[in-house]
DRENDO-1510 file (C-alpha; in Angstrom, 1 decimal, always signed):
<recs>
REC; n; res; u; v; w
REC; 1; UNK; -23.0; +20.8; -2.9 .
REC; 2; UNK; -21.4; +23.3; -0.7 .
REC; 3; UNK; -22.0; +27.1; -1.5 .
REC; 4; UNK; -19.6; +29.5; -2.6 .
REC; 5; UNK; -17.8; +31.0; +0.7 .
REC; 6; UNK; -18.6; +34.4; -1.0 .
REC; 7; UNK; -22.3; +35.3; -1.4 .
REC; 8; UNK; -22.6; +35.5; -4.7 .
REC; 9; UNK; -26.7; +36.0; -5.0 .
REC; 10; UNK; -25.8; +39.2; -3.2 .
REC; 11; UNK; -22.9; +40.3; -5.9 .
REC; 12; UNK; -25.4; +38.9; -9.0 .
REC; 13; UNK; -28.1; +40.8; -8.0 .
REC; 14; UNK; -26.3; +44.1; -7.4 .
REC; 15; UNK; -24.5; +43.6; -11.4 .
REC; 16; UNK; -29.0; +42.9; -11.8 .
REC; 17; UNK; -28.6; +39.7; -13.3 .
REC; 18; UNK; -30.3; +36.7; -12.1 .
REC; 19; UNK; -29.0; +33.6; -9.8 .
REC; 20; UNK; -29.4; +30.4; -11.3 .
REC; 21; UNK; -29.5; +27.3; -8.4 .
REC; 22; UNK; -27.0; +25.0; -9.0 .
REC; 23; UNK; -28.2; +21.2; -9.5 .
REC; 24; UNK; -26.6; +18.0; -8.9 .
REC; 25; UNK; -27.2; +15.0; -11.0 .
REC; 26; UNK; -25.5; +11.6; -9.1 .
REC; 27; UNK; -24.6; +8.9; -11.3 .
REC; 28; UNK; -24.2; +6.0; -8.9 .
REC; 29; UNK; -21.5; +3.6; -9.1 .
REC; 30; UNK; -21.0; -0.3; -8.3 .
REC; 31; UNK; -18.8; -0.3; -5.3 .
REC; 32; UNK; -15.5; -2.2; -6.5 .
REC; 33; UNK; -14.6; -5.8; -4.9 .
REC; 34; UNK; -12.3; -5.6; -2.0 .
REC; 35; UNK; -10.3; -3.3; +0.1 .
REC; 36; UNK; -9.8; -0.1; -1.3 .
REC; 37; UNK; -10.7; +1.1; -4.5 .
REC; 38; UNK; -9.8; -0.9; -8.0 .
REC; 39; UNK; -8.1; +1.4; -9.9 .
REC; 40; UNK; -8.7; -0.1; -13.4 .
REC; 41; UNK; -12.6; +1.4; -12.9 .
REC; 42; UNK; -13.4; +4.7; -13.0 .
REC; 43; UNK; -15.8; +6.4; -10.7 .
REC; 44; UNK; -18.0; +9.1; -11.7 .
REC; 45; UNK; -19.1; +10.9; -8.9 .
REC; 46; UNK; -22.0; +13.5; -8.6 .
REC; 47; UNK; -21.8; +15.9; -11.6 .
REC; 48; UNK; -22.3; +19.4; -11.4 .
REC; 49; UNK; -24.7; +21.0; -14.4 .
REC; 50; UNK; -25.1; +24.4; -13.7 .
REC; 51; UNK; -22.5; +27.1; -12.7 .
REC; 52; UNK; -20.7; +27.6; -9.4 .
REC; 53; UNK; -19.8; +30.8; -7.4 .
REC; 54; UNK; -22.9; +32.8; -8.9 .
REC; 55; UNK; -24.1; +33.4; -12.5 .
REC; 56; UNK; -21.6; +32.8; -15.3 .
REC; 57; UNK; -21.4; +36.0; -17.8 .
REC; 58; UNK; -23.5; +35.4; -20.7 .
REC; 59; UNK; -20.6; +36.3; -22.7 .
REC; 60; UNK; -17.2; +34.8; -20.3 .
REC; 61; UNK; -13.8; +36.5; -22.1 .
REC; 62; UNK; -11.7; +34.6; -23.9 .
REC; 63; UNK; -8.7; +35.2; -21.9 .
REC; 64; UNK; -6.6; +32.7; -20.1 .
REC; 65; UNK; -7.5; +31.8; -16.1 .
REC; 66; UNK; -5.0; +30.8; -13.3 .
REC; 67; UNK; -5.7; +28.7; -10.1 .
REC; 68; UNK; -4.7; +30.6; -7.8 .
REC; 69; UNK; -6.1; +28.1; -5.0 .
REC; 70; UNK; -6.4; +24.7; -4.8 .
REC; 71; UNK; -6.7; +23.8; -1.0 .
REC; 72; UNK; -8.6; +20.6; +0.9 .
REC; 73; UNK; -9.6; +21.4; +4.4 .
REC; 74; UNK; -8.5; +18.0; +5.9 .
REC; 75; UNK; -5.9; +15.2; +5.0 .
REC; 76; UNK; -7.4; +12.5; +6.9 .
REC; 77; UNK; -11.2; +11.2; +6.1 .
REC; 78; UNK; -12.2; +9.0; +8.4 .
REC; 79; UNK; -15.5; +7.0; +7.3 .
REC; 80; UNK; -18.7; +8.2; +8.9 .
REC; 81; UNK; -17.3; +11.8; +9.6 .
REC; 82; UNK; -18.4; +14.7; +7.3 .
REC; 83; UNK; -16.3; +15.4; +3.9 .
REC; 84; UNK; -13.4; +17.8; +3.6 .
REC; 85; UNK; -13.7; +20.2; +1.0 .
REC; 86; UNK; -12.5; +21.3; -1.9 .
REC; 87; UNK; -11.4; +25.0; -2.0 .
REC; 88; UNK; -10.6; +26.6; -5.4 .
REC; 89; UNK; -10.0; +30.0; -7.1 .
REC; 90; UNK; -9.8; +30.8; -10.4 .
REC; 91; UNK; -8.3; +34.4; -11.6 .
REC; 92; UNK; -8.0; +36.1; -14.9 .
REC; 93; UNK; -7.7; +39.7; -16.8 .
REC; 94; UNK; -10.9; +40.3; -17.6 .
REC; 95; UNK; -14.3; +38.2; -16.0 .
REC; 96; UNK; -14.4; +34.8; -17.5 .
REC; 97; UNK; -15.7; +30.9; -16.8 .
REC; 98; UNK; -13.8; +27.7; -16.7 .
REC; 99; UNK; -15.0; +24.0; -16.6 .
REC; 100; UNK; -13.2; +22.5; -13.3 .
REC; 101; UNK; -13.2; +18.5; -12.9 .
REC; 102; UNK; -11.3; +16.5; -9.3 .
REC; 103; UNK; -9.5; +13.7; -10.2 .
REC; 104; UNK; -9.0; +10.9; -7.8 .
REC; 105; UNK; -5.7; +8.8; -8.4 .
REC; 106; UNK; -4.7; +6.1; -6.4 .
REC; 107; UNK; -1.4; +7.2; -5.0 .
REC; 108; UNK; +0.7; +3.8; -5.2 .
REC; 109; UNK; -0.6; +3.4; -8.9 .
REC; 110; UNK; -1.0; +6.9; -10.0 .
REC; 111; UNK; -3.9; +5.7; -11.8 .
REC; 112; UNK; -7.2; +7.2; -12.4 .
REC; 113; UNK; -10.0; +5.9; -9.6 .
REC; 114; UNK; -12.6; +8.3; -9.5 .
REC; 115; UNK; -13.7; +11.7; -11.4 .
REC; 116; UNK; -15.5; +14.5; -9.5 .
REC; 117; UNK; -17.4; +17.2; -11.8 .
REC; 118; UNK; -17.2; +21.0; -10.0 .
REC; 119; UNK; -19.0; +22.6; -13.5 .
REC; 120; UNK; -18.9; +25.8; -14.1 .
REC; 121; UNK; -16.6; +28.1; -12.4 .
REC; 122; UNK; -16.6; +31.6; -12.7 .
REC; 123; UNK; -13.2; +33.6; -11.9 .
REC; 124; UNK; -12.8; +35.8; -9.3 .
REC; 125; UNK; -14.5; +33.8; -6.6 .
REC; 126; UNK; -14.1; +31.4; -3.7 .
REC; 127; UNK; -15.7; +28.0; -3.9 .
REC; 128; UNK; -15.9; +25.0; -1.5 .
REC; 129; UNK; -17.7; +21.6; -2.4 .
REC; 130; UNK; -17.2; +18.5; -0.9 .
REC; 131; UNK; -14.9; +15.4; -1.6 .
REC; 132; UNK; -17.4; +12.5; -3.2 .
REC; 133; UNK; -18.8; +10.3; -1.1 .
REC; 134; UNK; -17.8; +7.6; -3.7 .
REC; 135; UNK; -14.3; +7.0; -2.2 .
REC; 136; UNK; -15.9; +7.5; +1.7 .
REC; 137; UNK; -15.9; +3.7; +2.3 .
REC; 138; UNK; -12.8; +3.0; +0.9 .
REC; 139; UNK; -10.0; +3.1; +2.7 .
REC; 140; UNK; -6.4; +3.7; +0.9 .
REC; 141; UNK; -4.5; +6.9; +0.1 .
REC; 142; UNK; -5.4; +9.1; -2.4 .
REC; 143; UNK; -4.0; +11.9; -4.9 .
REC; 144; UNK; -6.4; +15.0; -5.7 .
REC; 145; UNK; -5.5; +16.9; -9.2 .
REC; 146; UNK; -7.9; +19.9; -10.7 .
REC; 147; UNK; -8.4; +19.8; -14.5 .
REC; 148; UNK; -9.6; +23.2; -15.7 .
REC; 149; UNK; -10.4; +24.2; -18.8 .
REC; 150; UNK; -10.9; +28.2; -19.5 .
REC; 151; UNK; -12.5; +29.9; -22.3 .
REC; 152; UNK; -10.0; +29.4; -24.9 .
REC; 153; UNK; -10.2; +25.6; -24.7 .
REC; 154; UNK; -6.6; +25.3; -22.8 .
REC; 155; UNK; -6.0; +24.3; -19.6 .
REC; 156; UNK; -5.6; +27.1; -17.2 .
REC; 157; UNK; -2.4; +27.3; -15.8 .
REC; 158; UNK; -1.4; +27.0; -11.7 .
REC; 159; UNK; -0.5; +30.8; -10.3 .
REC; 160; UNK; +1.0; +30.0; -6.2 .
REC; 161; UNK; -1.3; +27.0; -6.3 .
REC; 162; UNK; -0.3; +23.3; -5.5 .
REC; 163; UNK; -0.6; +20.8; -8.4 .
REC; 164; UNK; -2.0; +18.0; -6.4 .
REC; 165; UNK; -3.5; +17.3; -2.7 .
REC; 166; UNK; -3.3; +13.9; -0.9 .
REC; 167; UNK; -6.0; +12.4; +0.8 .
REC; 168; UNK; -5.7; +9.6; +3.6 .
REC; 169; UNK; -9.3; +7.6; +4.0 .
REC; 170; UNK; -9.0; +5.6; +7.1 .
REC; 171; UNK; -11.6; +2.7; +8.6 .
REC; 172; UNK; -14.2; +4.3; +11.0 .
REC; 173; UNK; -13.8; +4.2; +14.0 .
REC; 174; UNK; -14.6; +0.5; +15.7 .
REC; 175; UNK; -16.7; -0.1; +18.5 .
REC; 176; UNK; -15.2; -2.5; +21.7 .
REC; 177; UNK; -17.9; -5.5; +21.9 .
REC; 178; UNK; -18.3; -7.8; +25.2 .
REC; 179; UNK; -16.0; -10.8; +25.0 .
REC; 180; UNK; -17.2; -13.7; +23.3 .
REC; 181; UNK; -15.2; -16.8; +24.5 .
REC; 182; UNK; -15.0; -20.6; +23.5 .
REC; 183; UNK; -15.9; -22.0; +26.9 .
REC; 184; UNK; -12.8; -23.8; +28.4 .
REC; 185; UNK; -11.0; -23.1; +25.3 .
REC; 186; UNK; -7.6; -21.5; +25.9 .
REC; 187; UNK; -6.9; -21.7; +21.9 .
REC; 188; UNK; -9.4; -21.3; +18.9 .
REC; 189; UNK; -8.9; -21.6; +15.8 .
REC; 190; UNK; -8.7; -17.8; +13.9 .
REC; 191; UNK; -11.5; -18.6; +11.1 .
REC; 192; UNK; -15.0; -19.3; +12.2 .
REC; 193; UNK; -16.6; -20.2; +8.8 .
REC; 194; UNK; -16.0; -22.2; +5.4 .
REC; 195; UNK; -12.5; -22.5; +4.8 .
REC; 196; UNK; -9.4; -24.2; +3.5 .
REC; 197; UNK; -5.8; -24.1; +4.6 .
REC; 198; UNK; -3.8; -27.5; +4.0 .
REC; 199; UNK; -4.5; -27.8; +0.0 .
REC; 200; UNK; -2.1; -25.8; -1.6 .
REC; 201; UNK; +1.5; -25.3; -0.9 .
REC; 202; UNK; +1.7; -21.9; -1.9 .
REC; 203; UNK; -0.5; -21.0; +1.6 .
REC; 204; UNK; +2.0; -22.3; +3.6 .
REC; 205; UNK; +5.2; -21.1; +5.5 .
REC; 206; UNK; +7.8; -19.7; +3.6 .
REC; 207; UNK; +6.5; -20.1; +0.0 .
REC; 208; UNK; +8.2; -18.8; -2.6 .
REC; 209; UNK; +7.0; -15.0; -3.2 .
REC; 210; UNK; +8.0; -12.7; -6.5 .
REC; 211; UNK; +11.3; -10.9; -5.8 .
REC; 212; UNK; +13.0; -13.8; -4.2 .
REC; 213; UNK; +10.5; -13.2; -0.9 .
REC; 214; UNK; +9.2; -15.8; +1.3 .
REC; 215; UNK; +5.6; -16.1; +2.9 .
REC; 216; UNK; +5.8; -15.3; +6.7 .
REC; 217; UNK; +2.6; -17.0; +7.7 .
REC; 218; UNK; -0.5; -19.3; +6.7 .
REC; 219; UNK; -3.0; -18.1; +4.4 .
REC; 220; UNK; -6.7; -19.5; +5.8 .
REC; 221; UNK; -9.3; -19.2; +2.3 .
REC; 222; UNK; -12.2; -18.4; +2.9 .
REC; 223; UNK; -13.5; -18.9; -1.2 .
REC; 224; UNK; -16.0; -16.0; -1.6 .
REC; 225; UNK; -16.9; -15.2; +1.9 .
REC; 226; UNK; -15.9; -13.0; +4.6 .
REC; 227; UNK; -16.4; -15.4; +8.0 .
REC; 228; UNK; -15.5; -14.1; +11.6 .
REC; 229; UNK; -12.0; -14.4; +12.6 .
REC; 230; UNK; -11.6; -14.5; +16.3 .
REC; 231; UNK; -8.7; -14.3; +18.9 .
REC; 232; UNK; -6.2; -17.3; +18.8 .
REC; 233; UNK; -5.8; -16.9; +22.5 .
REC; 234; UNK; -6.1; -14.5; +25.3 .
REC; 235; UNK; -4.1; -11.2; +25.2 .
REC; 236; UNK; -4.2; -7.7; +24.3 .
REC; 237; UNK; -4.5; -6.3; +21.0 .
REC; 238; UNK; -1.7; -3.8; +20.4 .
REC; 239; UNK; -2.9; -2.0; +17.5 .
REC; 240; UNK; -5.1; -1.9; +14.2 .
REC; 241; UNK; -4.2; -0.1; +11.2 .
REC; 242; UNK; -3.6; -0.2; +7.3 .
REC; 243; UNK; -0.4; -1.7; +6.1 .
REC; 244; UNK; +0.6; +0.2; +3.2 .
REC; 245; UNK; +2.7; -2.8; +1.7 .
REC; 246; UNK; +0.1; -5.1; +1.3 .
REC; 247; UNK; -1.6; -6.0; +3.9 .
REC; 248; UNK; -4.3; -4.5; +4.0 .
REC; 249; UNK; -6.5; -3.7; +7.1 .
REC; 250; UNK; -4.3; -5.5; +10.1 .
REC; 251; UNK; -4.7; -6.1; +13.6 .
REC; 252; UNK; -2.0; -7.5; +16.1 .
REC; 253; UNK; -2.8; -8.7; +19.5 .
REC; 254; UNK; +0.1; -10.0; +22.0 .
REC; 255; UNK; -0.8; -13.1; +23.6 .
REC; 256; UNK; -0.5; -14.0; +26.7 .
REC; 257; UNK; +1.6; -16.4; +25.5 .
REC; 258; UNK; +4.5; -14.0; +24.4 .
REC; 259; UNK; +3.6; -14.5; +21.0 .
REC; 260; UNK; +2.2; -11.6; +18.3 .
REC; 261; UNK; -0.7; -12.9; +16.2 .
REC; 262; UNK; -1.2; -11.0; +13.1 .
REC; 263; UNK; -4.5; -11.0; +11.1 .
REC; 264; UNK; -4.2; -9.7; +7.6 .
REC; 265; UNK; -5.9; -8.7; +4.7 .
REC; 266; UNK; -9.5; -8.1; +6.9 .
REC; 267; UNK; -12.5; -6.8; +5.3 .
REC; 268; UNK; -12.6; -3.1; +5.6 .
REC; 269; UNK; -14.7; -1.9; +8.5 .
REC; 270; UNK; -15.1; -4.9; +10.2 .
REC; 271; UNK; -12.6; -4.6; +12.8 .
REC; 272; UNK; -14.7; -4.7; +16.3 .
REC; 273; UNK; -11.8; -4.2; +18.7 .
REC; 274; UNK; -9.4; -1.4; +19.4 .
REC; 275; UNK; -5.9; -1.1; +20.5 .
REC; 276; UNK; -5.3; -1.8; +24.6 .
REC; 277; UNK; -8.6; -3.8; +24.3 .
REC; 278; UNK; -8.1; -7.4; +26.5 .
REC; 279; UNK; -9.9; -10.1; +24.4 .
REC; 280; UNK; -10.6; -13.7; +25.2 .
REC; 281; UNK; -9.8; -16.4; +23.2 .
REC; 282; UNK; -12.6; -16.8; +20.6 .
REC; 283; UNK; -13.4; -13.7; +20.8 .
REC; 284; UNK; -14.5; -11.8; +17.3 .
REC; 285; UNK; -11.8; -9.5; +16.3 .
REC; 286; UNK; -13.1; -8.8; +12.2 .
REC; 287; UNK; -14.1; -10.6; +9.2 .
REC; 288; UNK; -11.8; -12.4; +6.5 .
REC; 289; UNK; -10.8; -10.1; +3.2 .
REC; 290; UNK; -9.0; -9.2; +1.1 .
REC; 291; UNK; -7.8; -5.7; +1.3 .
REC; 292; UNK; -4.2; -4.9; +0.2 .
REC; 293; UNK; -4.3; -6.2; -2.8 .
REC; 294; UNK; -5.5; -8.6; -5.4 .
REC; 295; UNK; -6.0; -11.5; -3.8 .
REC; 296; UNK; -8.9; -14.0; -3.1 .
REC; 297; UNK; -10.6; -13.4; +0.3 .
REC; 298; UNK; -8.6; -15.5; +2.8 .
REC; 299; UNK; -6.3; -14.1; +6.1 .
REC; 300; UNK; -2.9; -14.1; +6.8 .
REC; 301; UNK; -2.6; -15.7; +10.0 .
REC; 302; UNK; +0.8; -15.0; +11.4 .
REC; 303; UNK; +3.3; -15.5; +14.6 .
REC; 304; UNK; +6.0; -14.0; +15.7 .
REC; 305; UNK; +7.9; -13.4; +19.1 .
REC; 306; UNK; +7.0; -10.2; +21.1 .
REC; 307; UNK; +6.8; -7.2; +19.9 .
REC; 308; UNK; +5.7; -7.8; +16.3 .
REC; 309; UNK; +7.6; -4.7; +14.9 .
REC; 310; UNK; +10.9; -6.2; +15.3 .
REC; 311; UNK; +10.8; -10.0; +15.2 .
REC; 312; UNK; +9.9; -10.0; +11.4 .
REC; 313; UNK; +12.6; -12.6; +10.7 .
REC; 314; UNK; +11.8; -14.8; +13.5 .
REC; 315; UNK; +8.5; -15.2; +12.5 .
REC; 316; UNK; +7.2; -19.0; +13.7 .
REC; 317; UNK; +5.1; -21.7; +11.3 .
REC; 318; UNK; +1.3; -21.4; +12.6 .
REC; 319; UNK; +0.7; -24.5; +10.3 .
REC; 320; UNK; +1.5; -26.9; +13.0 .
REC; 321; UNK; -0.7; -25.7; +15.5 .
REC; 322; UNK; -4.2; -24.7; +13.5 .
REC; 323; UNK; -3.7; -28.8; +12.4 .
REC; 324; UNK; -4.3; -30.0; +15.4 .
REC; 325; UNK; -6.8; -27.0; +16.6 .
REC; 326; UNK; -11.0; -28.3; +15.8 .
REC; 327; UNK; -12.0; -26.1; +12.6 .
REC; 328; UNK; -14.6; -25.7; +9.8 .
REC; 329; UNK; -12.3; -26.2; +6.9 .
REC; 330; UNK; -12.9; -28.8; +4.3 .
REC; 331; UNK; -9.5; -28.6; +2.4 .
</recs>
């Protein structure tokens, strides 16, 4: 837990009261399955049990408190890089203590995905902590709300502070690896483990979707796994990223062929190239998922013309050409 960015020892001791070390008590959680966070289950993060920003008065007032600062140092989380932090102040008439709790919402949802206790917070002081760790490998976008609850058992009221704060947590950064090719091959199939592609008619090319849509590729199963996928064919990737309308963790790379391959849905942090990387065909790219939503791990294998961006309705059927490729499925 981050210490107050005032030092309260110094202000307790000269009022001669005592400083009481705040504790933390971490109640740890089953990851959910998937990409991103499940927002039907709750996490409860660490929880605070002791006071923050120096000793609550024995006796707080039973007067109403404002927040008069909710602020988050940084926007963007990247995974492996150190927490942002929570900044808060409370403010009243007289001295008095509130009970502060972080909610975590999932922002296309709105629903609750993980609770952060702060404990005790006394008015009239700064306080930092960090953002749980629970949400760190996770990436999706994020909406931060304080509940406080003052002395009189009401929710204190905002004064010049934001209600919410939104929080981006993005894929660590991947590492380029030496190119792995198929020797001789000059196309590879995409999945390089247990798998199933020609059983069911809703994988295929332009199957029905809700909303009158069509499906603009071939889905690959993988059942419960999360096997290597690996370059179709030779080319550059042109970028990775999270597709905020369903698919997931993506990556494109541009054949050499003139042809954009997307891979969707892939397993968070497992993407092993970066963008402007030149891979081989059969090269390892990431693993099968299935971030983006809830579906049973499998990719999106998908082709288009050059540049992906703008060729979404001249996207071409992949089925043809993975039939005739060598492959591990069995359906």
């Amino acid at each position: 837990m981050t210490l107050p960015l005032v030092d309260a020892r110094t202000e307790a001791h000269a009022a001669g009261a005592s400083v009481r070390t705040p504790t933390t008590t971490v109640e740890p959680a089953a990851a959910p399955r998937g990409g991103g966070l499940d927002a039907s289950q709750t996490i409860n993060a660490p929880t605070t049990t002791t006071s923050i920003g120096g000793t609550t008065p024995e006796a707080p007032a039973r007067v109403r408190a404002a927040i008069t600062r909710f602020q988050l140092t940084r926007s963007v989380w990247r995974a492996g890089a150190a927490a942002p932090q929570v900044r808060i102040r409370l403010d009243a008439a007289r001295q008095t203590a509130a009970t502060v709790q972080l909610r975590i919402e999932d922002r296309a949802s709105h629903r609750l995905v993980a609770k952060q206790a702060l404990g005790t917070v006394r008015s009239g002081v700064d306080v930092a902590q960090d953002v749980t760790k629970a949400i760190a490998a996770k990436p999706g976008r994020y909406r931060l709300r304080l509940v406080v609850t003052d002395a009189t058992g009401k929710r204190a009221r905002r004064a010049g502070a934001p209600a919410l704060r939104n929080l981006r947590v993005r894929e660590a950064q991947a590492t380029a690896t030496a190119p792995t090719p198929h020797a001789g091959a000059t196309t590879v199939f995409p999945v390089q483990g247990r798998c199933n592609f020609r059983s069911l008619q809703a994988q295929r090319f332009q199957a029905g979707r809700g909303g009158g849509r069509r499906h603009n590729g071939q889905d690959i199963g993988t059942y419960d796994g999360s096997p290597p996928v690996v370059a179709f064919t030779a080319g550059v990737i042109e970028r990775t990223w999270w597709d905020d309308a369903g698919g997931g963790w993506t990556l494109v790379l541009n054949g050499d062929d003139g042809i954009a391959y997307g891979y969707l849905h892939l397993q968070p942090g497992s993407t092993v190239v970066r963008a402007g990387q030149r891979v081989a065909a059969g090269q390892a790219l990431a693993n099968a998922g299935h971030s983006g939503g809830d579906y049973e791990p499998h990719l999106h294998f998908e082709m288009r013309p050059q540049p992906w961006s703008g060729n979404r309705d001249r996207a071409i059927d992949p089925y043809p050409v993975l039939v005739k490729l060598p492959n591990p499925c069995d359906g």
